[in-house]
TIVO-192539 format. One record per residue: residue number from 1; residue in three letters; x, y, z negated of N, C-alpha, C in turn. Coordinates in Angstrom, 3 decimals. Layout:
{NUM, "ala", {X, Y, Z}, {X, Y, Z}, {X, Y, Z}};
...
***
This chain:
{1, "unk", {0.824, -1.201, 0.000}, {0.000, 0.000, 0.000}, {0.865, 1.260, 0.000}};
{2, "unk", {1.580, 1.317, -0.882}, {3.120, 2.510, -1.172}, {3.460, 2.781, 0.395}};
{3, "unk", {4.173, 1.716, 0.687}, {4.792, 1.580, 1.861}, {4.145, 1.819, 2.932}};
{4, "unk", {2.809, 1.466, 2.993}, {2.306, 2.372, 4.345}, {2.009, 3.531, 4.461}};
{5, "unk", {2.089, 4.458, 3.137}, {1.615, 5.820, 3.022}, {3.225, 6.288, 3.178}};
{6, "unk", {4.171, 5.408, 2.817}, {4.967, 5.833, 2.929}, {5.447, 6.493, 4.574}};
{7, "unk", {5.280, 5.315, 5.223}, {5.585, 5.166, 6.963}, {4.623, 6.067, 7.474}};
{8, "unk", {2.956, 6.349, 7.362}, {1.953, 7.327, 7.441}, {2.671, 8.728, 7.302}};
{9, "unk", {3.941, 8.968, 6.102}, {3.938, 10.177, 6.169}, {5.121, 10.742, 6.858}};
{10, "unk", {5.998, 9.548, 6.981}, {7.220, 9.675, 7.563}, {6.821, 9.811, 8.834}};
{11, "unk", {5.879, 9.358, 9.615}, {5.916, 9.534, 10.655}, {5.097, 11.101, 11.552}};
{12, "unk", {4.396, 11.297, 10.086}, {3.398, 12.747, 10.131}, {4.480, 13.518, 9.848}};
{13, "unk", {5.537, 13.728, 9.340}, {6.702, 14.801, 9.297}, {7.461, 14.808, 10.697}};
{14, "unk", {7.818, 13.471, 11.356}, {8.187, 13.342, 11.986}, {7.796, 14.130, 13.458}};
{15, "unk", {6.779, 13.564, 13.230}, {5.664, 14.000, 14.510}, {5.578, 16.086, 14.647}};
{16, "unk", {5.647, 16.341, 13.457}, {5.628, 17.969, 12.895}, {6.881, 18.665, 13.519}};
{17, "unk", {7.628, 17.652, 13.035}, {8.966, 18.245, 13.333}, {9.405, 18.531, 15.288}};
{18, "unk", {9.019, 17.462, 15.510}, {9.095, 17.580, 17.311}, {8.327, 17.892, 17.911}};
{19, "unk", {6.877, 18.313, 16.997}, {6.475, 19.687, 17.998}, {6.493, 21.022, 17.808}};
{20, "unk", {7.221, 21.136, 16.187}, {7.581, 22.311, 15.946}, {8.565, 22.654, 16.742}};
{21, "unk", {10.091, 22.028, 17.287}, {10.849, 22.222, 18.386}, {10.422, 22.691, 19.859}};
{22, "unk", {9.321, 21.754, 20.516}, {8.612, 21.741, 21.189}, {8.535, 23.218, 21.577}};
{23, "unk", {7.892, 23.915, 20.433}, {7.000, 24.690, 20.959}, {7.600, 26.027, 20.774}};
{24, "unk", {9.240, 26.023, 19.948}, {9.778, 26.972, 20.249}, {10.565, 27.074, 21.617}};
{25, "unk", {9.734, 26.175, 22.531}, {10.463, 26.314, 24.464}, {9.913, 27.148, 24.958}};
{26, "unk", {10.281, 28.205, 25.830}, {9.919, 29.166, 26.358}, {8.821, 28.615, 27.097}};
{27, "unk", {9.374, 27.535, 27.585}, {8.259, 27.079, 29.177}, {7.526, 26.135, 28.240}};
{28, "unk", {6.791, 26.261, 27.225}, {5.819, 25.001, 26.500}, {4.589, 25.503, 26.849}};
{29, "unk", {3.716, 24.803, 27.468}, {2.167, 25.287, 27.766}, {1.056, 25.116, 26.543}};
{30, "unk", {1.728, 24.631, 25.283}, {0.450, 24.703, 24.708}, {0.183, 26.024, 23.638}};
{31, "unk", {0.879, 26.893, 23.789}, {0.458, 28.149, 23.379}, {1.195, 29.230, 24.240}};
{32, "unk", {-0.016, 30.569, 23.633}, {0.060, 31.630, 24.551}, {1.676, 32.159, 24.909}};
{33, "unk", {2.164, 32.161, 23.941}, {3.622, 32.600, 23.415}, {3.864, 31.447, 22.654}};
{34, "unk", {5.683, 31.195, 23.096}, {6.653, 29.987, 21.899}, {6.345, 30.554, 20.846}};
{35, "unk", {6.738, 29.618, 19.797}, {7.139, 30.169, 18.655}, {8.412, 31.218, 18.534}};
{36, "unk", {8.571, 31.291, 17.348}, {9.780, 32.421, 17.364}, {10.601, 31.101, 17.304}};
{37, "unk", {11.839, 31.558, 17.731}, {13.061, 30.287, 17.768}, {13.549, 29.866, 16.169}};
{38, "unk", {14.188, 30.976, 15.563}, {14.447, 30.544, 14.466}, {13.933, 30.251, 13.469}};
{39, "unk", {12.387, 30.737, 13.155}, {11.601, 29.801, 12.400}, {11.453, 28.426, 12.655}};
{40, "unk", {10.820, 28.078, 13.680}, {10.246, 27.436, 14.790}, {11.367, 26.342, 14.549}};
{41, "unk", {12.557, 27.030, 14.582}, {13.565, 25.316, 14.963}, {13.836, 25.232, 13.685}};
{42, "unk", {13.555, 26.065, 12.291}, {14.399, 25.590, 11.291}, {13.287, 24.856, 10.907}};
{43, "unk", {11.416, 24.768, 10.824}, {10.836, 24.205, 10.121}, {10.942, 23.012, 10.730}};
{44, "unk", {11.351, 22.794, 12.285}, {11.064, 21.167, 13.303}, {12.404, 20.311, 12.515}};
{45, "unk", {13.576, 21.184, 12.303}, {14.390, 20.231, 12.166}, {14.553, 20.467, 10.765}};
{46, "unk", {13.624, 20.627, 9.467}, {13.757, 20.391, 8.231}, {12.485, 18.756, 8.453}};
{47, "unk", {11.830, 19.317, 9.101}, {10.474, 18.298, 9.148}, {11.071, 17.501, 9.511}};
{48, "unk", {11.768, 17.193, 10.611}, {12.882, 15.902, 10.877}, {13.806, 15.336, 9.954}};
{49, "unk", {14.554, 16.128, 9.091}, {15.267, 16.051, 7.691}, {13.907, 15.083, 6.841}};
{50, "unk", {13.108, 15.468, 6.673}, {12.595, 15.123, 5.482}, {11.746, 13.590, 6.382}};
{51, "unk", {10.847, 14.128, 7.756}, {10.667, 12.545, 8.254}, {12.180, 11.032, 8.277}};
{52, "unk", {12.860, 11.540, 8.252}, {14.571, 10.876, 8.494}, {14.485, 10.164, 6.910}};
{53, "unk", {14.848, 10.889, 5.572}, {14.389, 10.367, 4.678}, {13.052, 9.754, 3.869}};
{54, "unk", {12.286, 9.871, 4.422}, {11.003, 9.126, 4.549}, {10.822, 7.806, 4.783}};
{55, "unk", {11.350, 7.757, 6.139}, {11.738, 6.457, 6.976}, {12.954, 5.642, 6.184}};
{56, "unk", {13.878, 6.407, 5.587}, {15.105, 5.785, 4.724}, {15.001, 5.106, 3.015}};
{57, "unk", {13.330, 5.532, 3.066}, {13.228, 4.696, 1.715}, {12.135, 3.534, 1.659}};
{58, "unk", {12.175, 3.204, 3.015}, {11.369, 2.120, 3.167}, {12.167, 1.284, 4.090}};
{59, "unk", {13.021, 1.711, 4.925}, {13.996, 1.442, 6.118}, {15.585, 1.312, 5.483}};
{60, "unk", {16.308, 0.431, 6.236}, {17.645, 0.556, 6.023}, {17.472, 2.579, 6.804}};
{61, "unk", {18.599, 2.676, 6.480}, {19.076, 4.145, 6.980}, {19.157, 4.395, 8.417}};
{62, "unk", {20.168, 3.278, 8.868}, {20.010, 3.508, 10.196}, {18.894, 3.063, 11.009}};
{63, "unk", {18.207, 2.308, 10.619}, {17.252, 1.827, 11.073}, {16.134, 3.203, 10.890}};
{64, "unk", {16.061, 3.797, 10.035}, {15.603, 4.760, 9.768}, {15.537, 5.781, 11.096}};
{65, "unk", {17.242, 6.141, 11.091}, {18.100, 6.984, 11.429}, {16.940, 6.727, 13.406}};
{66, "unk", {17.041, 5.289, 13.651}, {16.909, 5.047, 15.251}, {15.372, 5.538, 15.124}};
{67, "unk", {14.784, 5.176, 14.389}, {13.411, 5.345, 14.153}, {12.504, 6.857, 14.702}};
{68, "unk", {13.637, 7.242, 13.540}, {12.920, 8.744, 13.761}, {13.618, 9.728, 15.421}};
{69, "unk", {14.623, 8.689, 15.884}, {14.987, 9.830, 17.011}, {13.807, 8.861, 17.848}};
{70, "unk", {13.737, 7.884, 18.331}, {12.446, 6.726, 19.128}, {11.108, 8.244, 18.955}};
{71, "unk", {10.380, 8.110, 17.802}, {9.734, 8.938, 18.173}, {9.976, 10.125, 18.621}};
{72, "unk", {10.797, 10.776, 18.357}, {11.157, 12.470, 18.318}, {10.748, 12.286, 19.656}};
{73, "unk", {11.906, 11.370, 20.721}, {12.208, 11.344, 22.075}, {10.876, 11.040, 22.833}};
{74, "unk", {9.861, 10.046, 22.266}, {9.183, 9.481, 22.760}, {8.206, 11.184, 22.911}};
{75, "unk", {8.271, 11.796, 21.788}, {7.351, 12.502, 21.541}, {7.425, 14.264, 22.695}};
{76, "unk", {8.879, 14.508, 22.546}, {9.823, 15.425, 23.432}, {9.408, 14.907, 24.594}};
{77, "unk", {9.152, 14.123, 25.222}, {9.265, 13.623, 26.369}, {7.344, 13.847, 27.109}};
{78, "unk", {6.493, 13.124, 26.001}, {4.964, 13.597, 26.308}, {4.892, 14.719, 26.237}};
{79, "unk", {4.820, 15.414, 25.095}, {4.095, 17.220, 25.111}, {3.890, 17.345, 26.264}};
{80, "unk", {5.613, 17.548, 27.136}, {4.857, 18.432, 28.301}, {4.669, 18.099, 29.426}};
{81, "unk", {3.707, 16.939, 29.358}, {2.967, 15.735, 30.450}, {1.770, 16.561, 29.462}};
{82, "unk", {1.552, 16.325, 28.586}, {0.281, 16.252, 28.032}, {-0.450, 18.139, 28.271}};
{83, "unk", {1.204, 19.013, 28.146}, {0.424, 20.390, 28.051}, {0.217, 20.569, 29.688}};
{84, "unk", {0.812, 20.107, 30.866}, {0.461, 20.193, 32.026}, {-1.068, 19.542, 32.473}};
{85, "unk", {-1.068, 18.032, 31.940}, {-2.786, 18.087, 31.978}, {-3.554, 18.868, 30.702}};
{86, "unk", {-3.279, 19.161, 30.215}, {-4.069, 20.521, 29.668}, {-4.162, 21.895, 30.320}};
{87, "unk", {-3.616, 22.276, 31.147}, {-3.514, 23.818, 31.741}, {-4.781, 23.325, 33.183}};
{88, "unk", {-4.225, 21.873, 33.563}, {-4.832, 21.161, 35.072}, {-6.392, 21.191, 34.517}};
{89, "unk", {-6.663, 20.336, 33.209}, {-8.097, 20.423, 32.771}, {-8.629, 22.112, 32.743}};
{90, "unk", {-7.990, 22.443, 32.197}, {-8.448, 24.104, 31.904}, {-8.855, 24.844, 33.471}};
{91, "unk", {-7.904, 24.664, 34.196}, {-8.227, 25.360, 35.395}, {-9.660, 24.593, 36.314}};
{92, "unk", {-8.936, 23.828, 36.077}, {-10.641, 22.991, 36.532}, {-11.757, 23.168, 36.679}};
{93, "unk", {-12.082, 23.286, 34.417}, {-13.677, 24.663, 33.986}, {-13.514, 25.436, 34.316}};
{94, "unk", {-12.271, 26.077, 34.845}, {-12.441, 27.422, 35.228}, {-13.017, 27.681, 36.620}};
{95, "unk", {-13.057, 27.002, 37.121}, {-13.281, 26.968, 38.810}, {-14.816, 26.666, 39.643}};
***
């Protein structure tokens, strides 16, 4: 029970953290304006800090360690598939 709230939250920091990065990209479509950069990247990569140890107290470390970059990457990699069919849906109703 521990342990899955554990992995639940490690992976909800995780997830925080790489779209807080995300979205300090100039070219990110899911808001009007990026974030500011240096907020923006210090809260993605504390949220990554703290998803990283999350994953490390239920996980060997490195195992941890592969864990949390798998999603980051997996996650870096959708957004902006996902914010391009979001702008494609949008224009759509608009039309």
């Amino acid at each position: 029970m521990v342990e899955t709230l554990v992995h639940s939250l490690a992976l909800a920091a995780t997830v925080a953290g790489a779209i807080c990065l995300y979205l300090t990209a100039p070219h990110q479509r899911w808001l009007a304006r990026a974030l500011l950069a240096r907020p923006g990247r210090t809260a993605g990569t504390l949220a990554l800090l703290a998803g990283w140890l999350l994953w490390s107290t239920v996980l060997h470390p490195v195992t941890a360690a592969f864990t949390s970059l798998t999603v980051t990457m997996m996650l870096v990699t959708a957004l902006p598939f996902a914010g391009a069919a979001r702008a494609i849906a949008r224009s759509r109703q608009g039309s």
